[in-house]
VEXDREN-2710 file (C-alpha; in Angstrom, 1 decimal):
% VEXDREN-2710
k/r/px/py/pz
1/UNK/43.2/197.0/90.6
2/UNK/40.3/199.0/89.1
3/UNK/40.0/202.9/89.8
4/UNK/36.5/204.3/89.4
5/UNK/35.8/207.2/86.9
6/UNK/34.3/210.3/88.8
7/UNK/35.0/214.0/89.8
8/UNK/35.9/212.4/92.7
9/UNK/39.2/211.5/94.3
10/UNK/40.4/208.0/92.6
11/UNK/39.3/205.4/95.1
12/UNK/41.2/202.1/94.7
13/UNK/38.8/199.0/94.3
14/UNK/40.9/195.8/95.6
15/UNK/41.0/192.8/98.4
16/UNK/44.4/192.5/98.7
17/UNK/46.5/194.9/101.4
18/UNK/48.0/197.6/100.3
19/UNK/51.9/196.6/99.8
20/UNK/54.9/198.6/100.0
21/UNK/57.7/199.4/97.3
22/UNK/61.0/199.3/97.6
23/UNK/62.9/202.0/95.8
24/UNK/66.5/202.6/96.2
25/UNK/67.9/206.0/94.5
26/UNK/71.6/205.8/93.5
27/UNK/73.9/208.8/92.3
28/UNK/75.6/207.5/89.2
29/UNK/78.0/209.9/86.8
30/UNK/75.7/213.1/87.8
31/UNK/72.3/211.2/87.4
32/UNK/70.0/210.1/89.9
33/UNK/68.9/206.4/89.2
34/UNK/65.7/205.5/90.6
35/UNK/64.9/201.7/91.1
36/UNK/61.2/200.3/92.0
37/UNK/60.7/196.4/92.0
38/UNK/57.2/197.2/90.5
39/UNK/58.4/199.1/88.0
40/UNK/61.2/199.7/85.2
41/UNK/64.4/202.2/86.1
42/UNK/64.0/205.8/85.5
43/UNK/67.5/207.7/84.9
44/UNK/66.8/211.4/86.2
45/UNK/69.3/214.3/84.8
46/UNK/70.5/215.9/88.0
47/UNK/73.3/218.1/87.9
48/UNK/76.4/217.5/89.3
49/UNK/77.1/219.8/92.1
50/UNK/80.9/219.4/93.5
51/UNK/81.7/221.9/97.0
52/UNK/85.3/222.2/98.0
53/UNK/85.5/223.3/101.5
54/UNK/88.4/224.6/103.1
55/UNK/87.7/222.1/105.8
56/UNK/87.5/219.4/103.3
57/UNK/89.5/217.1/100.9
58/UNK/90.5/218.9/98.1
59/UNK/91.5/222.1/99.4
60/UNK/95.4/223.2/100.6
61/UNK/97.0/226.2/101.3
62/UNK/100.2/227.9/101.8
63/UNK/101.7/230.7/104.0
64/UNK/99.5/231.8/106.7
65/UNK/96.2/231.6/107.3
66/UNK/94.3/232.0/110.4
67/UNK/90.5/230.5/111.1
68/UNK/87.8/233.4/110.7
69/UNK/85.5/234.8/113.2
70/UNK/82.7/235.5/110.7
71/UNK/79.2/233.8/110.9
72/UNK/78.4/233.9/107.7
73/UNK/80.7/230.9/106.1
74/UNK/79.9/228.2/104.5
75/UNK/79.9/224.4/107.0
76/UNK/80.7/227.2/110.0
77/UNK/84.3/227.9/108.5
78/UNK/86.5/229.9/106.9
79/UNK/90.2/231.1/106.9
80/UNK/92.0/234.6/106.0
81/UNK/95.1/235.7/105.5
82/UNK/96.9/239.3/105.6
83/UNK/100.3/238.6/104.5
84/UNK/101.4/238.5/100.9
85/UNK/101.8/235.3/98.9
86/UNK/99.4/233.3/101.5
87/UNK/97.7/231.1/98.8
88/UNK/94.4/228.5/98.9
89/UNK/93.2/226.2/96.1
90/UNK/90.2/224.5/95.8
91/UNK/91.2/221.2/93.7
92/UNK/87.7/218.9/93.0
93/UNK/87.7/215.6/91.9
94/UNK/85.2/215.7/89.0
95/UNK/83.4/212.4/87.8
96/UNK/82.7/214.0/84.3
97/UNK/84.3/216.3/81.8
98/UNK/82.1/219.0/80.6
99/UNK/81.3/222.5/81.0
100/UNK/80.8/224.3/84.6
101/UNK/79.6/227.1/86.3
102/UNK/82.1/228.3/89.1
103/UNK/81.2/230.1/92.1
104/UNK/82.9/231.1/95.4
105/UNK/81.8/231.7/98.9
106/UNK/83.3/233.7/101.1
107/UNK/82.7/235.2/105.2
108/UNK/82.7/238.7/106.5
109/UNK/79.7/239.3/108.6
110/UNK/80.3/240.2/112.1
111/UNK/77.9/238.8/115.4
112/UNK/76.4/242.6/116.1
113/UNK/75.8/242.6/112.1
114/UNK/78.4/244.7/111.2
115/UNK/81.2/243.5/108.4
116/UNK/85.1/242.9/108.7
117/UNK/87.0/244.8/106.4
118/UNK/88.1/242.3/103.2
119/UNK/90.0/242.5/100.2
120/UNK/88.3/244.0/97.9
121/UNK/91.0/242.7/94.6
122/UNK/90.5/239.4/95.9
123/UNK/92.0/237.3/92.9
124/UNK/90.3/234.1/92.0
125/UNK/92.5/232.1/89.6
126/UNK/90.7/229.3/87.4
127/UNK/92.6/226.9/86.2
128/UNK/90.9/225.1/83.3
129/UNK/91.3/222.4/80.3
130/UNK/91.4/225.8/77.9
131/UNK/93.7/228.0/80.2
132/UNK/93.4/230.1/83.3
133/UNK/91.1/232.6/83.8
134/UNK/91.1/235.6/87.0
135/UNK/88.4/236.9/88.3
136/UNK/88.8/239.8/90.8
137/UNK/85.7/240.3/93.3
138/UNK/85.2/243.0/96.2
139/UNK/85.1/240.7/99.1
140/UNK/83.6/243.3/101.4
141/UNK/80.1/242.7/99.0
142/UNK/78.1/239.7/98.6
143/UNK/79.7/237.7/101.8
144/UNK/77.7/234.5/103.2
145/UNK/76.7/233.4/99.3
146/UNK/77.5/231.8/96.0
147/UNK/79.0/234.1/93.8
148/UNK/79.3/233.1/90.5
149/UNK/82.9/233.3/89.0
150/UNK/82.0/232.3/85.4
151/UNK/81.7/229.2/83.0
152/UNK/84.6/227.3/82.2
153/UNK/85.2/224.1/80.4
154/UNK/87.0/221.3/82.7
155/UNK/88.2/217.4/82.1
156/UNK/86.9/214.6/84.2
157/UNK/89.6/214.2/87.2
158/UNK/91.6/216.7/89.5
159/UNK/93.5/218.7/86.6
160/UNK/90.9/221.7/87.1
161/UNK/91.3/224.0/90.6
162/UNK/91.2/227.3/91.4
163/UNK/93.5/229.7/93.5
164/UNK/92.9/232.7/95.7
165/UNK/96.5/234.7/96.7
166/UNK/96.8/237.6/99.0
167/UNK/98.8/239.5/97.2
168/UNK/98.0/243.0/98.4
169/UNK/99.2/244.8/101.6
170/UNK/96.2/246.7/102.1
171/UNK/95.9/246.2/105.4
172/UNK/93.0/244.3/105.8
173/UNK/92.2/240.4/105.5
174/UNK/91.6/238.2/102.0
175/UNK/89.4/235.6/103.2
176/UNK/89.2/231.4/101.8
177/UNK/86.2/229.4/102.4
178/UNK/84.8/227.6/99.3
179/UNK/84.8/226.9/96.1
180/UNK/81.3/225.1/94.2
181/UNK/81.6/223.7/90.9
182/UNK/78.3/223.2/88.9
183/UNK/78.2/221.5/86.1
184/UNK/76.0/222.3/82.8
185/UNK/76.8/220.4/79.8
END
């Protein structure tokens, strides 16, 4: 194939039909691997992105929780709890060890806009290869979004989680929806 040099758009100079390529992309330990027959493999750093939702594998809970009305959680769902000791963990499997950023989402907005009432001393435990780590967060701000949690060091498999317990009787709702884990190095 020749290509003419001009200004103009690249116009390709050839008898045969165009053909097409087949390219397969494949997730492999955090990289995107990117195959063409015409051409050699390309490994492509993504990062590796791990969501633990409390309607998926990975997450448990104990005591009672009840499902939320809220429209703003994360894959339509979320749970919340008002009695004390009602506990939900977020346990991912992770394909690498390595450092990660950790956020939580969590629901409060109402239909007509307006916002339930949520813990604000929500405790988010972190449980990590270098020890545990809280992180208390006003759940009545930042609903609907990732909210980042901080960056802690974790080993490849499911030793890492995180825990949110009700543990206040303040009279209104701490609320469990889910838990993303980001990794960086």
């Amino acid at each position: 194939m020749n290509y003419r040099q001009s200004s103009r758009r690249p116009r390709l100079r050839s008898r045969q039909p165009f053909c097409a390529r087949h390219v397969e992309l494949e997730a492999l330990e955090g990289r995107l691997l990117l195959s063409d027959s015409l051409s050699p493999q390309v490994a492509v750093s993504a990062p590796a992105e791990i969501i633990v939702d409390n309607l998926g594998a990975g997450f448990t809970k104990t005591g009672t929780w009840n499902e939320s009305a809220a429209i703003d959680e994360y894959a339509g769902s979320s749970v919340t709890a008002t009695a004390i000791g009602a506990k939900a963990t977020w346990r991912p499997t992770l394909t690498q060890s390595g450092n990660y950023d950790v956020y939580a989402w969590w629901s409060a907005k109402k239909a007509d806009g307006t916002r339930y009432d949520r813990d604000s001393q929500a405790g988010y435990v972190i449980h990590y290869s270098g020890g545990t780590a809280t992180r208390t967060v006003d759940q009545d701000l930042n609903s609907g979004q990732w909210v980042r949690l901080g960056t802690f060091t974790f080993v490849a498999g499911t030793s890492g989680y995180v825990d949110l317990t009700r543990d206040t009787a303040n009279g209104v709702s701490t609320c469990a929806d889910a838990v993303k884990f980001v990794k960086v190095t």
